[in-house]
FIKE-74904 format. One record per residue (C-alpha): residue number from 1; residue in three letters; x, y, z; chain. Coordinates in nm, 2 decimals, always signed. Each point is the difference from the previous one (the first is absolute). Layout:
# residues N
R | loke | kolke | c1 | c2 | c3 | kolza
R | NUM | ALA | X | Y | Z | A
...
END
This chain:
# residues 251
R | loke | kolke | c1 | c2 | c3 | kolza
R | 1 | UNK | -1.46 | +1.72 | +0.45 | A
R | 2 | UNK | +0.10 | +0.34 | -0.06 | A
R | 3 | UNK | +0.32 | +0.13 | +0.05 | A
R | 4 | UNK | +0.11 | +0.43 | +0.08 | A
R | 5 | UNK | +0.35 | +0.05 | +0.06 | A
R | 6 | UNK | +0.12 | +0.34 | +0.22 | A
R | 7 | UNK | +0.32 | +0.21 | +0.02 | A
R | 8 | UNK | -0.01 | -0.07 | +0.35 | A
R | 9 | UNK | -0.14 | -0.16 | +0.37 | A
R | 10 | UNK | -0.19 | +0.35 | +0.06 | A
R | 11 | UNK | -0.14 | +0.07 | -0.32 | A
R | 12 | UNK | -0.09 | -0.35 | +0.00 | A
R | 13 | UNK | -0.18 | +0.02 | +0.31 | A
R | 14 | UNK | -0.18 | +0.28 | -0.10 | A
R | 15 | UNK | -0.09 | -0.16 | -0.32 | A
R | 16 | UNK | -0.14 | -0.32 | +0.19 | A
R | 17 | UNK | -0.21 | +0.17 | +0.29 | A
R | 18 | UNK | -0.13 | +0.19 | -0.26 | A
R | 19 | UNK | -0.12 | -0.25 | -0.19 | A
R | 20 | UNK | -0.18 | -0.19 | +0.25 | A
R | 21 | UNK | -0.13 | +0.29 | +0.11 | A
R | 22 | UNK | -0.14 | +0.05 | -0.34 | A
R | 23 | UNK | -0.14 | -0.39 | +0.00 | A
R | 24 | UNK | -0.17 | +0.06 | +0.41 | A
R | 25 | UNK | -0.15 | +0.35 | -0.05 | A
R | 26 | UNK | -0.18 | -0.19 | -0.32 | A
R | 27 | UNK | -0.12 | -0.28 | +0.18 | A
R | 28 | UNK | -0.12 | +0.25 | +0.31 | A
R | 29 | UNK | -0.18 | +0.19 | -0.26 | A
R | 30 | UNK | -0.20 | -0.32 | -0.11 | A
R | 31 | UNK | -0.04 | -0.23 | +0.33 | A
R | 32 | UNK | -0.06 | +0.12 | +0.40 | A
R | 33 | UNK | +0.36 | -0.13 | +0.08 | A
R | 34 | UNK | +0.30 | -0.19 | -0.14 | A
R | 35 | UNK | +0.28 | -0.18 | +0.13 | A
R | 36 | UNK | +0.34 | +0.00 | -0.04 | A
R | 37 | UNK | +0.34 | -0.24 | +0.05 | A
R | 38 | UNK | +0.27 | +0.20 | +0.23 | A
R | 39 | UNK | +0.41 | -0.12 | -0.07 | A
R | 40 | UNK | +0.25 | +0.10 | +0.15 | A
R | 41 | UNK | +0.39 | +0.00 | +0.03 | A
R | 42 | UNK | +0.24 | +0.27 | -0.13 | A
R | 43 | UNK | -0.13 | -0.03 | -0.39 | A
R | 44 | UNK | -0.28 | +0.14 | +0.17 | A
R | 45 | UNK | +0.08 | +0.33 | +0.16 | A
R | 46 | UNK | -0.03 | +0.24 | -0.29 | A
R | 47 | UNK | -0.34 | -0.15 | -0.12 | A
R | 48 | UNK | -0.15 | +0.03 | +0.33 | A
R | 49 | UNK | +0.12 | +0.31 | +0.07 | A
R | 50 | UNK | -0.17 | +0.13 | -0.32 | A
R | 51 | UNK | -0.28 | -0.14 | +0.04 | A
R | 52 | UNK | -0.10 | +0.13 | +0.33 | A
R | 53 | UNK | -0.02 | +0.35 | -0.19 | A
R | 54 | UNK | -0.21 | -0.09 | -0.27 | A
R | 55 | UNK | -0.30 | +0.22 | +0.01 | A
R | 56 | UNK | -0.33 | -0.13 | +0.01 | A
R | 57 | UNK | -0.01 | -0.34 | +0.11 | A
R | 58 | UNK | -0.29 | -0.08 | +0.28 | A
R | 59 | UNK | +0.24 | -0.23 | +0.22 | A
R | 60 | UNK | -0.25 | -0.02 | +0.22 | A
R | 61 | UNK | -0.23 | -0.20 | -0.21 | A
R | 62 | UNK | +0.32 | -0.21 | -0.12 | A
R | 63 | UNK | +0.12 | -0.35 | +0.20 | A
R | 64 | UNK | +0.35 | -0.10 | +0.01 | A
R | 65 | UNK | +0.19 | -0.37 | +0.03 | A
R | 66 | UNK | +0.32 | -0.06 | +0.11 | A
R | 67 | UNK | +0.22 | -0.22 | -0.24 | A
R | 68 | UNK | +0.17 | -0.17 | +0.25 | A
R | 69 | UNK | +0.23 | +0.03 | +0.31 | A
R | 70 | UNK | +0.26 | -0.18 | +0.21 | A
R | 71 | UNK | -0.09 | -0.27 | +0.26 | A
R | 72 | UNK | +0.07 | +0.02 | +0.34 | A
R | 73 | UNK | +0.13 | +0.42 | -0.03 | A
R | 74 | UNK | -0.19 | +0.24 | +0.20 | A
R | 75 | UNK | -0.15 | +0.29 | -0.13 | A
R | 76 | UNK | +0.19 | +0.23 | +0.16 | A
R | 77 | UNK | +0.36 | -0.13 | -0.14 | A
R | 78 | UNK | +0.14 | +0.23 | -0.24 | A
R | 79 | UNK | -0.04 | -0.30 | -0.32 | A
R | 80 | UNK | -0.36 | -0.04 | +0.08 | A
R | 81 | UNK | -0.20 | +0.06 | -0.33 | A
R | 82 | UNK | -0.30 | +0.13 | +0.21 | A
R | 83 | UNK | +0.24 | +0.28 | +0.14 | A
R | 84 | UNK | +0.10 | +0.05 | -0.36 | A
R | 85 | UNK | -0.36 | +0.05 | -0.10 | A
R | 86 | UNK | -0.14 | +0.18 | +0.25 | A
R | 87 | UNK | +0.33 | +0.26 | +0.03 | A
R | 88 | UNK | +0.07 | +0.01 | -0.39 | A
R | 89 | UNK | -0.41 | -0.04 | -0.10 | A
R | 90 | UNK | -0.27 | +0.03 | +0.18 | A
R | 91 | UNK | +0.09 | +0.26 | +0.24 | A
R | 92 | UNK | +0.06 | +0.25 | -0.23 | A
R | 93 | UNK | -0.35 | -0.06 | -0.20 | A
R | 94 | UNK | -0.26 | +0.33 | +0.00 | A
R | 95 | UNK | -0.27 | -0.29 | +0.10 | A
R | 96 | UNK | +0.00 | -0.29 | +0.22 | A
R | 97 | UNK | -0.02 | -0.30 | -0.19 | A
R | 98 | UNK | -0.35 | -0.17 | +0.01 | A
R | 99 | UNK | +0.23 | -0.33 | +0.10 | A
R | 100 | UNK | +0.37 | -0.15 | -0.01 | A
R | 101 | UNK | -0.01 | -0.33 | +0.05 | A
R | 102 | UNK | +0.41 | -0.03 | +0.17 | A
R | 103 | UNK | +0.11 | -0.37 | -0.04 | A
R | 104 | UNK | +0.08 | -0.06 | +0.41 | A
R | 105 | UNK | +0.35 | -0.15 | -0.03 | A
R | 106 | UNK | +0.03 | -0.10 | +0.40 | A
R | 107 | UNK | -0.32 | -0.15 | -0.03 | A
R | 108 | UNK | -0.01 | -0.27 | +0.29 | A
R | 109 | UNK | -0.08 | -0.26 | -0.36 | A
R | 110 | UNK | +0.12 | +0.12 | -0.34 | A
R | 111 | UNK | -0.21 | -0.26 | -0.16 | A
R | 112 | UNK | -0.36 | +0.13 | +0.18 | A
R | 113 | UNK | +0.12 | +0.36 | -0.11 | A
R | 114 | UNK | +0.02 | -0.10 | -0.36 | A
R | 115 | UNK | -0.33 | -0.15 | +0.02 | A
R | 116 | UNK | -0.13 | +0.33 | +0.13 | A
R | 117 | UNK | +0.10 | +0.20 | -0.21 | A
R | 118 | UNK | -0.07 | -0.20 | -0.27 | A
R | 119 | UNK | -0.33 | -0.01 | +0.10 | A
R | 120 | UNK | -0.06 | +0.39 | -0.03 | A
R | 121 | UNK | +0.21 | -0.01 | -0.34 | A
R | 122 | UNK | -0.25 | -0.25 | -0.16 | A
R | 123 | UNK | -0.27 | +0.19 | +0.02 | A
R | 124 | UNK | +0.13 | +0.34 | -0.17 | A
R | 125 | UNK | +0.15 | +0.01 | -0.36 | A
R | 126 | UNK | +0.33 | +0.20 | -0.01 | A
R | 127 | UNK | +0.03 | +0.33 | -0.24 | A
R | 128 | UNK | +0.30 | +0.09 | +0.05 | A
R | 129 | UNK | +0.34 | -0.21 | +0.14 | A
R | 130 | UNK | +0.33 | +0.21 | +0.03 | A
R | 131 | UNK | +0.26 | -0.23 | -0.01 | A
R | 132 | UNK | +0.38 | -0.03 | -0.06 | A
R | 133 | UNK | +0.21 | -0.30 | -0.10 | A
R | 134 | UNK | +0.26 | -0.14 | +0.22 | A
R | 135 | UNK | +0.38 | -0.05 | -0.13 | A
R | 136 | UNK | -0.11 | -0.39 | +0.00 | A
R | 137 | UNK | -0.26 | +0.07 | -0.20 | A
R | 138 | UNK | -0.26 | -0.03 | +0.32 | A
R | 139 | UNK | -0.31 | +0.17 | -0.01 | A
R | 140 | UNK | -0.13 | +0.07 | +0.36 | A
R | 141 | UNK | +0.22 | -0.27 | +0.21 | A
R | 142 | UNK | -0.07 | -0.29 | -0.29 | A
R | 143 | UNK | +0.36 | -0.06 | -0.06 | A
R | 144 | UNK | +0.11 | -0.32 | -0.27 | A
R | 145 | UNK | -0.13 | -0.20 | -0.06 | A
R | 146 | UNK | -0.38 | +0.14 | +0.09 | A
R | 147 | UNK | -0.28 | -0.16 | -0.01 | A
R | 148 | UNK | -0.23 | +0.09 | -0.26 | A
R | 149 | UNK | -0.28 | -0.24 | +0.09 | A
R | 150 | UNK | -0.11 | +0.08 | +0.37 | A
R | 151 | UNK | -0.32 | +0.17 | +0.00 | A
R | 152 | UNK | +0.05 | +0.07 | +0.36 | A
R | 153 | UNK | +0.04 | +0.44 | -0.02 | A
R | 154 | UNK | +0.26 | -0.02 | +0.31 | A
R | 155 | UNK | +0.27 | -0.26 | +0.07 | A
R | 156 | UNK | +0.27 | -0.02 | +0.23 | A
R | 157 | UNK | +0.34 | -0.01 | -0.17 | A
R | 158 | UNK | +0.38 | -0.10 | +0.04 | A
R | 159 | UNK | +0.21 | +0.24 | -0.13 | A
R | 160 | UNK | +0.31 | -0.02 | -0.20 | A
R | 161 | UNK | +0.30 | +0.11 | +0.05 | A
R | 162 | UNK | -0.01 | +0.24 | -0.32 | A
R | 163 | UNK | -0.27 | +0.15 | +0.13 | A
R | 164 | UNK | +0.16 | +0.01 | +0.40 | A
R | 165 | UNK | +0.31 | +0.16 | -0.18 | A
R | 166 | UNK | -0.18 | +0.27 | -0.15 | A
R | 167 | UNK | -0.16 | +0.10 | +0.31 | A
R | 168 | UNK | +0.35 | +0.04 | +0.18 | A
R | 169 | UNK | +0.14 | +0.19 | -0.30 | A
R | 170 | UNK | -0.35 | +0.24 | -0.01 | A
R | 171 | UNK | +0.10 | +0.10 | +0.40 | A
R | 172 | UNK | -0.28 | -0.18 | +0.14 | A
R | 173 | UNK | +0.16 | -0.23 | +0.25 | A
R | 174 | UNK | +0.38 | +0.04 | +0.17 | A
R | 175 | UNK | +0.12 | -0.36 | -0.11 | A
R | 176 | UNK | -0.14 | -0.29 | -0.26 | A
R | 177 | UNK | -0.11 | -0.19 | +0.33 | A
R | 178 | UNK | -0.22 | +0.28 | +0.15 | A
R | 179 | UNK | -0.18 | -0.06 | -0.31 | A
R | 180 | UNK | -0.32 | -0.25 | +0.04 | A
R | 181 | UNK | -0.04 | -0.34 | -0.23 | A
R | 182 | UNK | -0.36 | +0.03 | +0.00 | A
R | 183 | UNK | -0.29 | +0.25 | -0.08 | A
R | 184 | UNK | -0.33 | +0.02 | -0.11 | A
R | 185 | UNK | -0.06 | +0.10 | -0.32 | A
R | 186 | UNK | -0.30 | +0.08 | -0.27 | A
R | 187 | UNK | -0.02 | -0.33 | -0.24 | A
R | 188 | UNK | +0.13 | +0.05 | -0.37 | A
R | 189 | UNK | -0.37 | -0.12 | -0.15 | A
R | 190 | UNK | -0.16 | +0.32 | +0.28 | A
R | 191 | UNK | +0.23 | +0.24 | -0.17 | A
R | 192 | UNK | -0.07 | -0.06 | -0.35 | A
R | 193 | UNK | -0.40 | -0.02 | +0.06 | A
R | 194 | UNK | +0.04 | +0.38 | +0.04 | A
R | 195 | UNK | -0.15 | +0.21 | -0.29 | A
R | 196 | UNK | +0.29 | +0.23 | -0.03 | A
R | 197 | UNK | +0.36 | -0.04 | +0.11 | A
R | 198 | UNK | +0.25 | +0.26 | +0.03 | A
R | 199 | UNK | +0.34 | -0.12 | +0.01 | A
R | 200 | UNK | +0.25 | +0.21 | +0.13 | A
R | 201 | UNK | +0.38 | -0.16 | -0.02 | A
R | 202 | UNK | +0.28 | +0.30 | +0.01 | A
R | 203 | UNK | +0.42 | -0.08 | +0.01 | A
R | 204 | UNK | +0.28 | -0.15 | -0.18 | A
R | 205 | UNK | -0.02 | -0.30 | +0.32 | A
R | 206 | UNK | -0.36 | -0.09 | -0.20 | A
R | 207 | UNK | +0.11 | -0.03 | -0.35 | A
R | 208 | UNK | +0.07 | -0.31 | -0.05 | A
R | 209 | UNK | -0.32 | -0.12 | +0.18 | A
R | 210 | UNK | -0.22 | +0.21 | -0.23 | A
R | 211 | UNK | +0.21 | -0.14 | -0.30 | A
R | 212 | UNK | -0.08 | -0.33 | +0.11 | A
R | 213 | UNK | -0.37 | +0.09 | +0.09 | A
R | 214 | UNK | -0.12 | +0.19 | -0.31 | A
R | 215 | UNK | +0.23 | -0.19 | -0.29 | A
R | 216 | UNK | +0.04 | -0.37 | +0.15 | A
R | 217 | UNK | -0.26 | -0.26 | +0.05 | A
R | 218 | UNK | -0.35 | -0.02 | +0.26 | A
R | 219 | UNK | +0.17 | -0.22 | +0.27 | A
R | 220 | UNK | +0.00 | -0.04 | +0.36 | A
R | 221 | UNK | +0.36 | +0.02 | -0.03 | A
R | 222 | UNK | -0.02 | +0.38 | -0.10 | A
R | 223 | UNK | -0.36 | +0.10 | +0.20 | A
R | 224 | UNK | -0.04 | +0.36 | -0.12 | A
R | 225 | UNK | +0.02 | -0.17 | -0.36 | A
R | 226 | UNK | -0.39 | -0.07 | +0.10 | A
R | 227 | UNK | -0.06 | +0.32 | -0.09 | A
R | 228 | UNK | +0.02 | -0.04 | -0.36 | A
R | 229 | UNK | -0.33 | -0.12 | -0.02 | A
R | 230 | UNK | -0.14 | +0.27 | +0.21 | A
R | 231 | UNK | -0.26 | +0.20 | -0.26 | A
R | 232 | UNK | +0.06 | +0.35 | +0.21 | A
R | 233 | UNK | +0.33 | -0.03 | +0.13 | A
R | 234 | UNK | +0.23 | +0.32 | -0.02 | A
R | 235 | UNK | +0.35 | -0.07 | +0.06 | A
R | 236 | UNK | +0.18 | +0.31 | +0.11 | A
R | 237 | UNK | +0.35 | +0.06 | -0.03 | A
R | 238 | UNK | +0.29 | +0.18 | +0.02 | A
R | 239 | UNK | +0.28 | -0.02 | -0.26 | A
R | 240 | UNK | +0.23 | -0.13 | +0.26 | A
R | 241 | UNK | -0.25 | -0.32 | +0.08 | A
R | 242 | UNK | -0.07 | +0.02 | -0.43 | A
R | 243 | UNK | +0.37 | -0.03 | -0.08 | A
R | 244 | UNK | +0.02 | -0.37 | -0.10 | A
R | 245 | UNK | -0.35 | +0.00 | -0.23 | A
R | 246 | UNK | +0.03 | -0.05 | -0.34 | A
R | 247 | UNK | -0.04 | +0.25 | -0.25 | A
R | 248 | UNK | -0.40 | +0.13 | -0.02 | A
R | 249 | UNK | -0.08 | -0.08 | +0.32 | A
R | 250 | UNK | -0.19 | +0.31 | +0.20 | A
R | 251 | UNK | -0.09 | +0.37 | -0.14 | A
END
């Protein structure tokens, strides 16, 4: 685990899209293709919209998964995370995408979408995963206590009220009950099989979950503290979201 500390959320977005565009255009240069994890929420906004401008980067020989998504909420609702990804990403790429494999929240059966797409996940190996860390501590929609042990790469989830609360207070729903209990969501073990993980976590709100990620114990309890044992895991931050790390922590 590596840790980079930024003045601020848009120099830190700039700073994170540019790394993993650094870590794709190397694996494009050495392989036909290369695949990539997709987050969203507001942590999100600057990195994405940095690195749809990276020069260079054959898109179109580079397939996409979803991390996860709300059950039972329409595309077309204004929380949707494949609105967010196709308005905030993909749309503004130079080059289509070879794939994006969108995780179908108002799939008639959550459970046969999570065997579906983890079926198409199994067979690629993950270069690069942009991802953020909840104010729970969640990675994806694992909120504590996650499981560690499923091998399964998609699961359906209940979600807890930490992580319902900070949807409200982000804007994405009108009241705490418009927001949904469940989702599907990208397992923590599928996530930390990926080669290189770019971790982008911006705000005072996040501080005390990095704290607790980076400086406490691997638990379920905390589930971004799995990260620790990633072997290419950048952790990008902002001072705000840095400001309860003990001294030495970062450059």
């Amino acid at each position: 685990m590596n840790i980079v500390i930024k003045e601020n959320r848009a120099d830190l977005g700039v700073a994170s899209a540019r790394l993993g565009a650094e870590m794709l255009r190397k694996v494009l240069a050495a392989r036909a293709e290369a695949n990539i994890i997709v987050a969203t929420g507001s942590s999100q906004f600057e990195t994405l919209g940095a690195l749809v401008h990276e020069p260079n980067i054959r898109w179109d020989r580079v397939t996409a998964f979803h991390l996860d998504e709300y059950v039972g909420l329409p595309i077309t609702h204004p929380a949707s995370f494949r609105l967010y990804l196709w308005e905030r990403f993909v749309k503004h790429l130079p080059l289509p995408l070879k794939m994006f494999y969108y995780v179908n929240g108002d799939a008639p059966d959550p459970h046969a979408e999570c065997r579906r797409l983890g079926g198409l996940i199994r067979e690629r190996n993950i270069d690069v995963a942009f991802i953020g860390i909840g104010e729970n501590g969640h990675i994806a929609f694992n909120d504590p206590p996650a499981d560690f042990e499923t091998e399964d790469p998609y699961l359906t989830v209940t979600l807890d009220d930490a992580c319902r609360r900070q949807q409200l207070s982000e804007g994405w729903f009108p009241t705490l009950n418009d927001v949904p209990r469940q989702a599907i969501s990208m397992s923590v073990k599928q996530i930390i099989k990926s080669s290189a993980i770019v971790c982008t976590v911006p705000d005072q709100r996040k501080a005390e979950a990095v704290r607790n990620s980076m400086e406490g114990p691997v638990t379920p309890s905390v589930p971004a503290s799995i990260l620790q044992k990633h072997q290419n895991c950048m952790l990008m931050i902002d001072k705000a979201a840095a400001s309860l790390l003990g001294p030495g922590s970062g450059r």
